[in-house]
N, C-alpha and C positions, 0 to 999 in steps of 0.2 A: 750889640748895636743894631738897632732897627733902622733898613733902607728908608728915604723918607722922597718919595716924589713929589715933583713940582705940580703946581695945581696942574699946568696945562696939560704935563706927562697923565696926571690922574684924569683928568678929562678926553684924555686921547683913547688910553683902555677903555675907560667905562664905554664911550662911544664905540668903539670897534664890538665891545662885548654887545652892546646893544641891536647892533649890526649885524653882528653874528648867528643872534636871536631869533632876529628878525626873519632872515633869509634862510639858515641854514640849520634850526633846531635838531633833535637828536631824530626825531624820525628821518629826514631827509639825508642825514650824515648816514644813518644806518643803511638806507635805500644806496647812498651815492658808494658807500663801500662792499656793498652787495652787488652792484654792477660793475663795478672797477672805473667806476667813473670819480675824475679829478677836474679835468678841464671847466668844468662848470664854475667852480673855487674861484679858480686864480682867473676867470673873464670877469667875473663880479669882481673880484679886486682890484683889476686894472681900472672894470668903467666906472666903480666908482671911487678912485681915486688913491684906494689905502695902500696900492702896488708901490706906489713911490717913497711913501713915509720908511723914513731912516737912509737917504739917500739927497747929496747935494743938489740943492736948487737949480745952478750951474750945467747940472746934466740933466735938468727934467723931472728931478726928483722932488718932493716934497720936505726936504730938509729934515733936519736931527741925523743921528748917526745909531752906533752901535745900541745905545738904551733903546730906543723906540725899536728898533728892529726885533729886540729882548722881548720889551712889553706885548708885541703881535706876538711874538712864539707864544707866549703865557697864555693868551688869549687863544692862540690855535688849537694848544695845549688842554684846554680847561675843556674845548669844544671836541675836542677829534677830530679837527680839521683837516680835510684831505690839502696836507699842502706843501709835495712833495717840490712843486716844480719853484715855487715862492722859495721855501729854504734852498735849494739847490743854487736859485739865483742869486740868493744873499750872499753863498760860499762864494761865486765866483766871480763877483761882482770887483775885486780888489784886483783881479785878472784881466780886468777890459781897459780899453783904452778908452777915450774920453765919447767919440762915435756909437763907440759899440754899445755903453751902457747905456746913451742914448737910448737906443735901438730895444736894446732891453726894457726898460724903464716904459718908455711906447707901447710894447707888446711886441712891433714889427718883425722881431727875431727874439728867439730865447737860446741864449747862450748857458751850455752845462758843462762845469769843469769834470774832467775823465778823471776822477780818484775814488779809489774804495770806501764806501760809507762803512766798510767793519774793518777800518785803520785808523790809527791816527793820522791825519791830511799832511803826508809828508812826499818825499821827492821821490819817486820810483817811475823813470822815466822810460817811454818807451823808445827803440831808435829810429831814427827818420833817416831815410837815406834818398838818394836822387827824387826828393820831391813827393817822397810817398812813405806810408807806413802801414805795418804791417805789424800785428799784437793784439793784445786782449786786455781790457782792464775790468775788472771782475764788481758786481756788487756796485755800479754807480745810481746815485740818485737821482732822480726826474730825468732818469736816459731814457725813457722813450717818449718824451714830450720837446726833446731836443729839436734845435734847426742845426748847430754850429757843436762842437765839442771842445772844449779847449784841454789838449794834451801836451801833459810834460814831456818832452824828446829831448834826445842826444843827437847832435849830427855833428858834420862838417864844422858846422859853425861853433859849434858847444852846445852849450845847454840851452834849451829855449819852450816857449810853449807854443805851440800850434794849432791854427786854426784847420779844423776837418770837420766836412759838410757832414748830418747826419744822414744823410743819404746813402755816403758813401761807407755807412756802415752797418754791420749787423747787429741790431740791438733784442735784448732775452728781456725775460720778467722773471724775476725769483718771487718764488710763493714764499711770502712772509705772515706769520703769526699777526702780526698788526696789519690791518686790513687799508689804513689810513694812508701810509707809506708807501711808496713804489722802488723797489730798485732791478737793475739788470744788468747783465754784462755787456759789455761794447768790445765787438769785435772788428779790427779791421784787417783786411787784407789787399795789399798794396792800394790803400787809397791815399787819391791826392791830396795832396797838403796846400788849402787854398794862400797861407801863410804863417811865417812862424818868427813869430817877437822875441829877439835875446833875451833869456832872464836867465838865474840862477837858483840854488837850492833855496833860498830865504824865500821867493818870489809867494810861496806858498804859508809863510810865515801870518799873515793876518787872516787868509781862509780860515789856520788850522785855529787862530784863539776864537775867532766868529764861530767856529763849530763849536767849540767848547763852552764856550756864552749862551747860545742856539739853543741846544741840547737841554742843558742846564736850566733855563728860563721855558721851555716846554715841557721836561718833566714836573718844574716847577706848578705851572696850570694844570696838567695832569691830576699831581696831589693836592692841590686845592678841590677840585672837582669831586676827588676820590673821598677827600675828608667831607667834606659836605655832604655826601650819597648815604658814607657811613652815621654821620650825626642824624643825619634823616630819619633813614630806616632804624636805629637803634629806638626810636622815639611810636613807632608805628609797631615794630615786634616785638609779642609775649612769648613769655616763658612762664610757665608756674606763674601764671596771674597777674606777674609783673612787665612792663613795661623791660627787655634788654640793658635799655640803658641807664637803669638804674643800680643793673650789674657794677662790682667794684671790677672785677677784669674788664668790659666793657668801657669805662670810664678809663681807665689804664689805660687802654690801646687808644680811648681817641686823644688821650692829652700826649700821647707821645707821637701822635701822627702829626699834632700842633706843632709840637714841638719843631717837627720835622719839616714843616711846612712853614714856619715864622725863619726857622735856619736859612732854609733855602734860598727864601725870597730875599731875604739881603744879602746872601753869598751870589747869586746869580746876579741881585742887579746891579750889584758894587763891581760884579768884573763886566758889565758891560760898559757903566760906567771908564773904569780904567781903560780900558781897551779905547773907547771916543780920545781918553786924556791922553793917550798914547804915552801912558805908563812904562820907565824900563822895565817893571816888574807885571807889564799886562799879559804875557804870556803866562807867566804863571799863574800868576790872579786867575787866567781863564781855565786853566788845568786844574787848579784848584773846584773852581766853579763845576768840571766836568765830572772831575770823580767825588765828589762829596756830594754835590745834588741827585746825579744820577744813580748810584749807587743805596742811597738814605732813600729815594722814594719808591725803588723797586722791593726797598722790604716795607716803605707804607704799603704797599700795594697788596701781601700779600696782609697786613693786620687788616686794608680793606675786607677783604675777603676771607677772611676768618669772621668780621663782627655781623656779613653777611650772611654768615652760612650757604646751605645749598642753591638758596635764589642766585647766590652771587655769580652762581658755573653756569648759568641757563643764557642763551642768546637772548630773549627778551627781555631782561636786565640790563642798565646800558653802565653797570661796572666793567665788564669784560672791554669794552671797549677803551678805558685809562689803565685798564691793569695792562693791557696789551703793547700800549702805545708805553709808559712805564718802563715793562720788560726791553720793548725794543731801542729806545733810550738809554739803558744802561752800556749798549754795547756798539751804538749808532756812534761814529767815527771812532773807535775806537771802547774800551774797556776800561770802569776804574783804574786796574791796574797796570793797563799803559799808559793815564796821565800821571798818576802817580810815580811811574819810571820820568818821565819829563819833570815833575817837582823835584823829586830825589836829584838830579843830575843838576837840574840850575841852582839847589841851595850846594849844592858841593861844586858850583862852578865847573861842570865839565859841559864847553863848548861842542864838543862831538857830539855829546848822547842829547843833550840840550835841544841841539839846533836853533 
């Protein structure tokens, strides 16, 4: 079954790709990940408008839900988008209160939820005790573009997630192979807790299928990009006289990158889809989505770069750039085969391992 979008959905990418084009071509992506600059990204997003789309009207947002949010990964995806701090927001977005995302959605504050981007997004709380906390949470994303952190805690109260200033913490950068991406640990020691909202282990329950949707519909544009680089080039290099891609292996690897790439696109946008419909089965649909897309396009990535050959390893080649982002996709919130342990447990009904 082929995903089939609405005209408007298709008119919304093409536009954002256009957009994309426009402002941020691969020279300027390469410039901007050779500096370590991101911020430039996500102020174009906000002023002009595309920050909102996949968020209710009601809070300021531009309406749609979980698909459009999909459709901009695809698009980040396809570009090598520096857009740490935009996904970061999407994750944590089901964490805020109705103010807050306000706040978000404006720019005025950017709220980043404290969880490990090489986990599956689940409850590993840290404890809050007289008003303060003290701990580490390792590997988060868009932490140092933070104002606010929202962390999972244990206290007095029970379980709850907490609001702490980033100020009031230490934030690292991990040197990551994908240049695009930003993550660090977040350190805090005895900082104040400006507040902290009851919740429970589930509360994290729609970040973790949003990551899995995410993920999924960004490797997805990755390997669109990736197949298109390879179709290109194969047309432009000889060998003994001929044209690559007149190769019978050549032709092999690009129709199975198709393949790869036709799969995708309706496994990622069907659980983004589900996930809007608030599917009982959207969690899985999403876990699905995360290890079969992510997984299937980190080995397109290397037939990329096999039909490549040598040009394909050189920085002035802008492959290295999806194969990268690719690699880091396979194991950004987690690994194949941790969501694959989340399918395994919800078709055997077990509620513990499930969650």
């Amino acid at each position: 079954m082929h995903w089939e979008l609405s005209e408007e959905q298709e008119m919304f990418a093409e536009s954002l790709r256009e957009w994309i084009a426009a402002k941020f071509p691969a020279d300027t992506i390469r410039k901007m990940q050779a500096d370590g600059e991101s911020g430039r990204f996500t102020d174009e997003l906000i002023k002009d408008g595309w920050w909102g789309v996949g968020y209710p009207e009601e809070h300021a947002g531009e309406g749609g839900g979980a698909l459009e949010l999909a459709l901009a990964a695809r698009e980040f995806g396809r570009s090598a988008a520096p857009d740490s701090r935009w996904l970061a927001g999407a994750l944590v977005a089901p964490l805020l209160a109705g103010a807050e995302l306000r706040a978000q959605l404006a720019g005025d504050r950017r709220f980043v939820a404290a969880i490990r981007a090489d986990r599956h997004p689940s409850w590993a709380a840290l404890v809050a005790a007289d008003g303060r906390l003290t701990g580490t949470v390792g590997h988060v994303l868009g932490a140092r573009e933070a104002d606010v952190f929202i962390v999972p805690v244990t206290g007095p109260g029970g379980p709850g997630l907490a609001r702490v200033a980033a100020a009031d913490a230490v934030v690292g950068r991990d040197n990551l192979l994908d240049r695009s991406r930003c993550t660090g640990a977040v350190e805090f020691t005895n900082a104040p807790i400006l507040e902290i909202v009851p919740a429970d282990e589930s509360s994290l329950s729609r970040t973790a299928a949003l990551a899995g949707v995410l993920v999924a519909a960004d490797a997805l544009g990755s390997a669109e990009r990736m197949l298109e680089l390879a179709v290109e080039y194969s047309k432009q290099r000889k060998q003994f006289g001929q044209f690559i891609g007149s190769f019978q292996a050549v032709k092999h690897a690009a129709a199975q990158m198709l393949v790869t790439v036709e799969a995708s696109y309706s496994i990622a946008l069907y659980a983004a889809a589900a996930v809007d419909a608030d599917l009982d089965q959207a969690a899985t649909i999403a876990a699905v989505a995360k290890a079969q897309v992510s997984d299937t396009v980190a080995d397109l990535a290397e037939s990329a770069l096999t039909v490549h050959g040598a040009i394909g390893y050189t920085w002035e080649h802008d492959l290295h750039l999806f194969y990268k982002r690719a690699k880091l996709d396979r194991t950004l919130y987690g690994s194949p085969s941790v969501w694959n342990e989340r399918i395994a447990a919800a078709v055997l009904d077990d509620p513990v391992t499930a969650g």
